[in-house]
C-alpha positions in Angstrom: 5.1 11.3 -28.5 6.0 8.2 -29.8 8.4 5.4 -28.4 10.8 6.1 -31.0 11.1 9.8 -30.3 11.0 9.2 -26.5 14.1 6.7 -27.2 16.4 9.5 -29.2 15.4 12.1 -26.5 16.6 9.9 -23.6 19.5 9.6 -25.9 20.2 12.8 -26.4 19.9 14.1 -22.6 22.5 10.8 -21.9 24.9 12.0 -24.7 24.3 15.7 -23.2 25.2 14.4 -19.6 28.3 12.3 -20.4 29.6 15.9 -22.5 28.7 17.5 -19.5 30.9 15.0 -17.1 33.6 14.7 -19.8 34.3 18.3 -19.3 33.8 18.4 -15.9 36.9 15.9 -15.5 38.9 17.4 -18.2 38.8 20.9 -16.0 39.4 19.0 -12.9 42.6 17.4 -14.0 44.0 20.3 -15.0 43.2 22.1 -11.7 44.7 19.6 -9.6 48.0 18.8 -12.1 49.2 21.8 -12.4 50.5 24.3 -10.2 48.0 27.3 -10.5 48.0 29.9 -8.4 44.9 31.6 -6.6 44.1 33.4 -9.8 43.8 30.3 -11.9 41.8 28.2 -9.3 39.2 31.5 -9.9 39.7 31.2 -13.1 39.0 27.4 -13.8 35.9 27.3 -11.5 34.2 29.8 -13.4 34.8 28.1 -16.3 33.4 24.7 -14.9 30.1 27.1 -13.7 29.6 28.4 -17.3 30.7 25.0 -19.0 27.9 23.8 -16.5 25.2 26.4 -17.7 25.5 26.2 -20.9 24.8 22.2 -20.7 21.1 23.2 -19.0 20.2 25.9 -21.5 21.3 23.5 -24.3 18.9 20.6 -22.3 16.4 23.2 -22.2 16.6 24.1 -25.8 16.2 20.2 -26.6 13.2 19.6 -24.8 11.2 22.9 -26.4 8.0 22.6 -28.0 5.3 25.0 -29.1 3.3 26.7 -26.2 -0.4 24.9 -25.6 -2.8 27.8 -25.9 -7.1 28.5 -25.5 -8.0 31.0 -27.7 -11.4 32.8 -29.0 -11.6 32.8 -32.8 -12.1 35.0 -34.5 -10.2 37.2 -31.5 -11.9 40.7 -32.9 -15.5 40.4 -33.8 -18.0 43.5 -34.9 -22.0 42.8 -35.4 -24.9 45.1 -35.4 -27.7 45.4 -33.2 -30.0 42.5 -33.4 -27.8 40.4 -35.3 -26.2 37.1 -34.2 -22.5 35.5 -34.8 -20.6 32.8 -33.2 -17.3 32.4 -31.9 -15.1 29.1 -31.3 -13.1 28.4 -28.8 -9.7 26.2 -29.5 -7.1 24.7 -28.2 -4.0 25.2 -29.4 -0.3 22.5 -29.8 -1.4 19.9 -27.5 1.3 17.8 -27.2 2.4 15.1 -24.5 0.0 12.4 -23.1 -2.8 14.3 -25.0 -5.9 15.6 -23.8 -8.8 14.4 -22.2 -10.4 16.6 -20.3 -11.1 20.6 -20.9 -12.6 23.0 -19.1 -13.4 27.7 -19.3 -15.3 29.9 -18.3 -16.2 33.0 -20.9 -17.0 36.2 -19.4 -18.6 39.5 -21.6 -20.7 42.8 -20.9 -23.8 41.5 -20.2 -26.0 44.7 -21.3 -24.2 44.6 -24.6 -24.3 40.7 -25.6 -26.5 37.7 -24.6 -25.6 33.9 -25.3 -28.0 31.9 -27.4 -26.6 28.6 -27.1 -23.0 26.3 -26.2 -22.5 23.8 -28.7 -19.3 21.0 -27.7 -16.3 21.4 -30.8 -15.0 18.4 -32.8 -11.7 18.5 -31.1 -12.0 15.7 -28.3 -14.9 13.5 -30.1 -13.7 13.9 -33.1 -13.0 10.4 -34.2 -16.0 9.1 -32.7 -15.0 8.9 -29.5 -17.7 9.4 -25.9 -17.6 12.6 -24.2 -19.6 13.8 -21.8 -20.6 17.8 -22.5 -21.7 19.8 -20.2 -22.7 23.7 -20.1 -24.2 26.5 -17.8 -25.0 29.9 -19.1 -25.6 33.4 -16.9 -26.7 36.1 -19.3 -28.2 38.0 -16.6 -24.4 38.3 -15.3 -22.8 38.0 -18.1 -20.7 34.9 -18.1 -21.0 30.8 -19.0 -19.1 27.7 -17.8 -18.5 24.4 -20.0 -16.6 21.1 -19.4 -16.4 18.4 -21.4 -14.6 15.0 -21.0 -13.7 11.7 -22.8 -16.2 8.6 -21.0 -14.4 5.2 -21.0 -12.3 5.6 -24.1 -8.6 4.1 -23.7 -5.4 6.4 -23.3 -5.4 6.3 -27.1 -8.1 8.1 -27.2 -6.6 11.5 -25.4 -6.8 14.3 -28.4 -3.5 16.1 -29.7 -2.6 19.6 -31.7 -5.5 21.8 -32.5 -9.1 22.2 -32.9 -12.4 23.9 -32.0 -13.7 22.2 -28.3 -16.7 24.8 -28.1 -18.9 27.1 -30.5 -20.5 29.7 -28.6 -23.5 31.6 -30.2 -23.8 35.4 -29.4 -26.7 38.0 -29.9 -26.3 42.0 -29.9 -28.6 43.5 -28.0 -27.1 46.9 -27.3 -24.3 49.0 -28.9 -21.0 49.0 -27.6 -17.7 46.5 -27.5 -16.8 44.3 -24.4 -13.8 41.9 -24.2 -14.8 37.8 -24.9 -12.6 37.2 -21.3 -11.4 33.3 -21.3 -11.2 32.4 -17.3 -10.5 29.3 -15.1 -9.6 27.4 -17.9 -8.2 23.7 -17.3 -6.9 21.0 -19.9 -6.4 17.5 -18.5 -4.3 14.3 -19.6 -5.9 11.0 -19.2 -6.5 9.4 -16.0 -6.0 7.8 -13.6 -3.3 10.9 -12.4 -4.9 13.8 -15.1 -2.0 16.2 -14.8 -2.9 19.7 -15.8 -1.5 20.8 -19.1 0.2 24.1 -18.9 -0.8 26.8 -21.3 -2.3 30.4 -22.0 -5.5 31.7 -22.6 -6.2 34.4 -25.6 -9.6 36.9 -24.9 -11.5 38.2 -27.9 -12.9 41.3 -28.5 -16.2 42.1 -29.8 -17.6 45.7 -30.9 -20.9 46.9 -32.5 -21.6 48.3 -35.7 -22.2 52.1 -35.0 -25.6 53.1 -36.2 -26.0 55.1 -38.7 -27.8 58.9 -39.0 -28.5 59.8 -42.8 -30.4 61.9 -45.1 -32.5 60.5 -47.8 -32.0 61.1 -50.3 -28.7 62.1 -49.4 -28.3 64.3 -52.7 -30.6 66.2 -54.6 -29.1 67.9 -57.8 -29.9 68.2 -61.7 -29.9 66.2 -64.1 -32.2 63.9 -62.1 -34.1 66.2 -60.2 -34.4 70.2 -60.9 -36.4 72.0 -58.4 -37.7 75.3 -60.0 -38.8 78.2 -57.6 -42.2 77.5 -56.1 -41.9 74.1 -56.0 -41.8 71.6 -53.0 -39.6 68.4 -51.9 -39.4 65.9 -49.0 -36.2 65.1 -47.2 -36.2 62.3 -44.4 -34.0 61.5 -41.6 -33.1 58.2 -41.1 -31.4 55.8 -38.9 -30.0 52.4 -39.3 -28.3 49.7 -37.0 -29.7 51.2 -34.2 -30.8 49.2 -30.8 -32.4 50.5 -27.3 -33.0 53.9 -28.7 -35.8 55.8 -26.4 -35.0 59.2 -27.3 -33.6 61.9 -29.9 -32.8 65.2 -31.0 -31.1 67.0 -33.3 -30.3 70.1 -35.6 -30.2 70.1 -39.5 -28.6 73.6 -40.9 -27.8 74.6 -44.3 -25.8 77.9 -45.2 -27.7 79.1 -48.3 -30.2 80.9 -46.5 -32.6 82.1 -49.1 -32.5 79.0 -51.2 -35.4 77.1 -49.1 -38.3 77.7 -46.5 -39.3 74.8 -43.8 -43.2 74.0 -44.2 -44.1 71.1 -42.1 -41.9 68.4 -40.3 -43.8 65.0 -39.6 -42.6 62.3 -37.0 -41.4 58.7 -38.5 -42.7 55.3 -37.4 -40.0 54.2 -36.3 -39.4 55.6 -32.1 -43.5 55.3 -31.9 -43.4 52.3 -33.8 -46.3 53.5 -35.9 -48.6 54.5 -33.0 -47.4 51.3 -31.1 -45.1 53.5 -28.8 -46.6 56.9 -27.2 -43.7 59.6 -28.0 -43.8 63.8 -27.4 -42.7 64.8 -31.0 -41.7 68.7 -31.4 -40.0 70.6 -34.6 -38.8 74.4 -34.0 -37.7 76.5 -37.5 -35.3 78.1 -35.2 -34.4 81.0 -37.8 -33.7 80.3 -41.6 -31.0 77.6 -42.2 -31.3 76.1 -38.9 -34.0 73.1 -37.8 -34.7 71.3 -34.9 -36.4 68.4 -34.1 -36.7 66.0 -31.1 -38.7 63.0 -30.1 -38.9 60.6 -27.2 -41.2 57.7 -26.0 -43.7 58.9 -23.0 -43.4 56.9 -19.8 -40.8 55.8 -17.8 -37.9 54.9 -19.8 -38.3 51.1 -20.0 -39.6 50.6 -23.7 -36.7 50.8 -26.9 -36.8 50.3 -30.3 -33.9 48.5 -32.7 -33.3 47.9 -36.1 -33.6 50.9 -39.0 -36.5 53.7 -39.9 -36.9 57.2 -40.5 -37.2 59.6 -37.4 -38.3 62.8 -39.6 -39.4 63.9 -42.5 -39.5 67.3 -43.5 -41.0 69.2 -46.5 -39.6 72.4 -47.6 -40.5 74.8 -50.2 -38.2 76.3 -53.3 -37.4 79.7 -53.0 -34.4 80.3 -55.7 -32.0 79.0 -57.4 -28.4 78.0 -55.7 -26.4 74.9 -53.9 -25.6 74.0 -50.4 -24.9 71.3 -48.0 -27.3 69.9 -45.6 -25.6 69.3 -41.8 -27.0 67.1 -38.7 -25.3 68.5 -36.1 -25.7 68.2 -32.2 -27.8 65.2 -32.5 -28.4 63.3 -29.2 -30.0 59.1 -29.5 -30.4 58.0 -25.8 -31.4 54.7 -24.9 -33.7 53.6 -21.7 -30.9 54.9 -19.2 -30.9 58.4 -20.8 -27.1 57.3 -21.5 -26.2 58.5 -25.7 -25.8 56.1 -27.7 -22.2 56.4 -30.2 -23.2 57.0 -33.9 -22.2 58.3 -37.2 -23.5 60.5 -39.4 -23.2 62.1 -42.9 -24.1 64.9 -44.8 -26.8 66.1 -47.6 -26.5 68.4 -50.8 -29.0 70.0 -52.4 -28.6 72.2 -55.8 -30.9 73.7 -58.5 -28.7 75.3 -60.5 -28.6 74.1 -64.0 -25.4 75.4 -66.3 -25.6 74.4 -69.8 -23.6 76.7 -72.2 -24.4 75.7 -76.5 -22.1 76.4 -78.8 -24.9 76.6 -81.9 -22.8 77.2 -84.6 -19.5 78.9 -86.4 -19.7 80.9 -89.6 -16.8 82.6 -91.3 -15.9 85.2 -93.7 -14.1 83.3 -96.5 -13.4 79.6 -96.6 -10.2 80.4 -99.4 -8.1 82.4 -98.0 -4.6 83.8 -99.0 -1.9 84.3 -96.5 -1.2 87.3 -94.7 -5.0 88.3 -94.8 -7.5 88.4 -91.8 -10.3 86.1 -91.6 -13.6 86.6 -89.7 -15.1 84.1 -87.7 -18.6 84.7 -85.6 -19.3 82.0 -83.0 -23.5 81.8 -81.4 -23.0 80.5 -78.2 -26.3 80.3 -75.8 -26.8 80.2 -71.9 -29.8 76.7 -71.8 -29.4 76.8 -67.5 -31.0 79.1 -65.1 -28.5 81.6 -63.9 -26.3 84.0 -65.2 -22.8 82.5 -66.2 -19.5 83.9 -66.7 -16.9 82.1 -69.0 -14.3 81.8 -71.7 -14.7 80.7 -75.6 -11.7 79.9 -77.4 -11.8 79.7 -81.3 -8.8 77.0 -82.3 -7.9 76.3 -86.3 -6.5 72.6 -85.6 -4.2 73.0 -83.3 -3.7 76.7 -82.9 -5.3 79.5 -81.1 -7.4 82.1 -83.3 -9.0 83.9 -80.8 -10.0 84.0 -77.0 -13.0 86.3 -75.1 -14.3 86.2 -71.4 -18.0 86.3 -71.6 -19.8 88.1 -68.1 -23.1 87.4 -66.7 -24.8 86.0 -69.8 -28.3 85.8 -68.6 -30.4 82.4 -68.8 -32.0 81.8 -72.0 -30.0 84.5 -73.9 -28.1 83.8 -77.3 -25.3 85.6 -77.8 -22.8 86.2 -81.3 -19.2 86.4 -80.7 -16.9 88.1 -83.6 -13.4 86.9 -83.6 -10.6 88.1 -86.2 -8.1 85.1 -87.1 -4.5 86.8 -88.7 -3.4 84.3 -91.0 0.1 86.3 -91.8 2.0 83.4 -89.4 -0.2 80.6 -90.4 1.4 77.8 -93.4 -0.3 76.7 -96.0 -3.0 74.4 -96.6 -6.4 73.0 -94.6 -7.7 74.3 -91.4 -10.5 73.1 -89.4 -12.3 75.7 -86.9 -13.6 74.9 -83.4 -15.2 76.6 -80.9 -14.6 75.8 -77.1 -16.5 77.2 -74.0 -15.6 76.8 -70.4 -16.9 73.5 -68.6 -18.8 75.1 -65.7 -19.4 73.6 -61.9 -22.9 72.0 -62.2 -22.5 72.0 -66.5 -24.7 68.5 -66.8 -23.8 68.8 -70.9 -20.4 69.2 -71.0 -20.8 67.4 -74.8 -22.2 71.0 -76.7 -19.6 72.9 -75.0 -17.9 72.4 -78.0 -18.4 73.2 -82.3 -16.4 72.2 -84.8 -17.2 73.8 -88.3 -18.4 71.8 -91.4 -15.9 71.8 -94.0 -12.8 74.0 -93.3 -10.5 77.2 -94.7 -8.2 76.9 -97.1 -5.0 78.7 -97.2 -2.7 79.5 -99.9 0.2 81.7 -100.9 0.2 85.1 -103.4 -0.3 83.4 -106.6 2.6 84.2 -109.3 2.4 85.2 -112.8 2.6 82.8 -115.6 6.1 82.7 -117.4 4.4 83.3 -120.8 3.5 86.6 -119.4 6.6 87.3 -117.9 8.4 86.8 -121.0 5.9 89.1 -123.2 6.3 91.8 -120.7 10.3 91.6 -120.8 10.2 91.8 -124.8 7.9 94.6 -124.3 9.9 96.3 -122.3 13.3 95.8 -124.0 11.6 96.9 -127.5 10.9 100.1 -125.5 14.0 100.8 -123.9 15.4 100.3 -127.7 12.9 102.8 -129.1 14.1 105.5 -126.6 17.6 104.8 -127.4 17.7 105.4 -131.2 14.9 108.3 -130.5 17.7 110.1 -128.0 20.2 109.2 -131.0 18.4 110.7 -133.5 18.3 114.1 -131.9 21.7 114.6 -131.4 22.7 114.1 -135.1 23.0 117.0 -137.4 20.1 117.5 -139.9 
C-alpha cells in the first residue's frame, strides 16, 4: 500500500470514529434532558448499541480486500498412462507488506503419479531479484516439500498480487485419479518480524485417461469390403492407454449365429511383449456366437506392460450372407495386484449383404396421347445385391402418381418387367415426363439407379374438332335435305 492510500485510510477510520462519537453524544443528551421513563432509557440504549455496530461493520467493510489464496493450476487435470504434464502452483492477491518468503507441501496417490522434477515460479524473483530455492521430493510416499525465499534484497523487494511460485512435473504411471492436496503452506512478509499472511489453499485434482478396448477394424461392411460365402477375414482386439496391465479376459459374441465360424485365435505382442514376457494364452469357441479368450503373464505378478497393442486376433470364416454387431462383454484387465483396471470399450459390425435395386429402363405404349385414354408404361427393374429384396416402385408423370406395386422376394441377379396402366381422363394438357422410383433399401450402397427418368416424354392433347369448312358443308347438306322432304311430303298430298 502506498503512503498516500495509508493517509486516506487513517482518514477515513478518524472521520468514521468522530461519526461514531458525534452520535454517541447526540443520544446521550437526549437521554439525560429529557424526562424518559424506563421504556425510553431501553429504548435509547439500544439504539446507541446498534448505532455502535453498524460503525464496526462499516470499519470492517472499509478495510476489505480480496482474499490471498495458493492454488494448483490447472485445478482438474486428466493424462494417460505414461504421459507427463505439469502443474503450477500460485499465489493469489498478495497484498500488504508483500511477500518474501513461501512455503507447501503437495501430497498425491503415490501408486498412481510420480514427480519428475520442482522447478521455483517467476513470482518472487521475478524482477531479478536473489532467492534461495529449495525442494525435497518423496515419491515412494507420495508427497514433496519446497521453500523458497528472497536473500538480502531490500523491503522493496517483497512480491505483490499473483503469479506462479512453483512448476511441478508429474508422470502417470498407473490408472486412476487422486487429489493434488496443498498442505502446511506458509507465506511470509519481509523481515526482521515476517508475519504470516493469512490465506487459503485450493487442491487439484488429477484423473487418468481410461484405456481403451476396441475392435479393428471396428466395421466391416460393403462397399469397401464384401465378404462372399467361403471366404475368410481377420478381426483384432486391441487396447490403448493402458498401464500395469498383467492379465486379461474377455468374451466377444455376436447374435447372427450362422453368419460366421471361429477358425483360429492367435495371442498379440503386446502382454508377452513379443516373446519378452512368458504369458498362458487360451481361446474357447464356447458355442456359435460366443468367444472367449484370456491371457496372463506367468510368474509372480510383478512384471506389467503400458502403452497400446493388440491382445487377439481372430480369423473367422464366411458362412452366409447377413449383418450383426460384434460385443466385448465381461472383459476383466488386472494389473500386478490382480486389482481390475477401469476401461472402456466399444462395439464392432460386420455385414455382407449387398442391396442394389436398377431401374434399367421405361418404355411406353404411345408417346401422343389424347385425353381420356389409358397409356401403358412397362418399367425393367433388376435385383444387382445378393439377397432377396422386397420393395416398392412408383411410376410418377412430373409431379403426379401413375402407378404404384410392391415387389416380394425378387431373388439376386433377377430382372424383372413391371406393367403399369396410366388413366389420363383427369390429367391437363400438354408434356409429361415419366420416372420410375424404387425403394432405398438398408445396406442399398447405389441409392443413384434407384431411379429412371424416360428420354423424351408423352404428349397429351384434347379430342380434336372438325374444321368449320366442314361444318358448314354438312349444315347446307343437311338443310337441302330437310327441303327436299318437305316439298316431296307436299307433293303427295296435292290432287293429280
Amino acid at each position: 500500500m502506498s503512503s498516500r492510500d495509508l493517509k486516506n485510510r487513517t482518514y477515513f477510520y478518524k472521520s468514521i470514529s468522530r461519526h461514531a462519537e458525534t452520535n454517541l453524544k447526540s443520544l446521550t443528551c437526549i437521554y439525560y434532558g429529557g424526562r424518559m421513563g424506563m421504556k425510553r432509557k431501553t429504548l435509547s440504549w439500544v439504539i446507541i448499541g446498534l448505532i455502535i455496530f453498524s460503525q464496526i461493520a462499516l470499519i470492517k467493510v472499509g478495510i476489505a480486500s480480496p482474499e490471498t489464496t495458493v492454488s494448483v493450476s490447472p485445478d482438474v487435470v486428466t493424462a494417460a498412462v505414461g504421459e507427463s504434464f505439469i502443474v503450477d502452483i500460485m499465489v493469489n492477491n498478495v497484498s500488504g507488506r508483500g511477500l518474501y518468503t513461501w512455503t507447501f507441501y503437495l501430497n498425491w496417490s503415490f501408486n498412481i503419479l510420480t514427480v519428475a522434477d520442482v522447478k521455483e515460479g517467476p513470482f518472487l524473483a521475478g524482477e531479478g531479484y536473489k532467492t534461495f530455492f529449495f525442494r525435497r521430493i518423496y515419491n515412494d510416499q507420495g508427497y514433496l516439500k519446497a521453500s523458497c525465499t528472497l536473500i538480502g534484497e531490500p523491503a522493496s523487494s517483497a512480491a505483490k498480487g499473483s503469479g506462479v511460485i512453483a512448476t511441478v512435473n508429474f508422470t502417470v504411471v498407473a490408472t486412476g485419479s487422486t487429489p493434488l492436496h496443498l498442505y502446511n503452506t506458509q507465506l511470509l512478509e519481509i523481515p526482521p518480524e515476517q508475519e504470516e499472511i493469512p490465506h487459503t489453499t485450493e487442491d487439484g485434482y488429477f484423473n487418468t485417461i481410461l484405456p481403451k478396448l476396441f475392435l479393428d477394424p471396428e466395421s466391416i461392411e460393403p462397399p469397401s469390403t464384401l465378404l462372399t460365402p467361403n471366404s475368410s477375414f481377420n478381426l483384432t482386439i486391441n487396447v490403448a492407454d493402458i498401464g500395469g496391465l498383467y492379465a486379461w479376459s474377455l468374451y466377444l459374441k455376436w447374435n447372427f449365429l450362422t453368419l460366421f465360424d471361429v477358425n483360429n485365435v492367435f495371442e498379440g505382442p503386446f502382454l508377452n511383449q513379443e516373446g519378452a514376457n512368458p504369458t498362458i494364452f487360451n481361446w474357447t469357441y464356447v458355442e456359435p456366437g460366443i468367444l472367449y479368450v484370456n491371457s496372463t503373464i506367468i510368474g509372480e505378478p510383478s512384471i506389467s506392460v503400458t502403452g497400446n497393442g493388440a491382445l487377439a486376433t481372430i480369423n473367422f470364416s464366411v458362412k452366409s450372407y447377413g449383418s450383426t454387431l460384434l460385443y466385448l462383454t465381461d472383459t476383466r484387465l488386472l494389473d500386478i495386484t490382480l486389482s481390475e483396471i477401469p476401461y472402456k470399450s466399444s462395439n464392432g459390425y460386420f455385414s455382407n449383404i449387398l442391396s442394389n435395386i436398377v431401374i434399367t429402363s421405361i418404355h411406353v405404349s404411345s408417346d401422343i396421347v389424347k385425353a381420356g385414354e389409358k397409356v401403358s408404361i412397362n418399367v425393367s427393374i433388376k435385383n444387382e445385391g445378393n439377397m432377396a429384396e422386397t420393395f416398392e416402385v412408383m411410376v410418377l408423370a412430373n409431379m403426379s402418381l401413375a402407378g404404384a406395386k410392391n415387389i416380394t422376394n425378387l431373388d439376386p441377379g433377377v430382372e424383372d418387367v413391371l406393367t403399369f396402366t396410366w388413366d389420363t381422363k383427369d390429367a391437363l394438357e400438354g408434356r409429361y415426363i415419366i420416372k420410375a422410383k424404387a425403394d432405398t433399401l438398408p445396406w442399398e450402397w447405389d441409392e443413384e439407379d434407384n431411379l429412371l427418368v424416360m428420354d423424351g416424354f408423352i404428349t397429351l392433347s384434347v379430342v380434336e374438332s372438325l374444321p368449320l369448312t366442314i361444318i358448314l358443308i354438312l349444315t347446307v347438306v343437311i338443310v337441302v335435305v330437310v327441303i327436299a322432304m318437305v316439298v316431296f311430303l307436299r307433293t303427295r298430298k296435292r290432287p293429280s
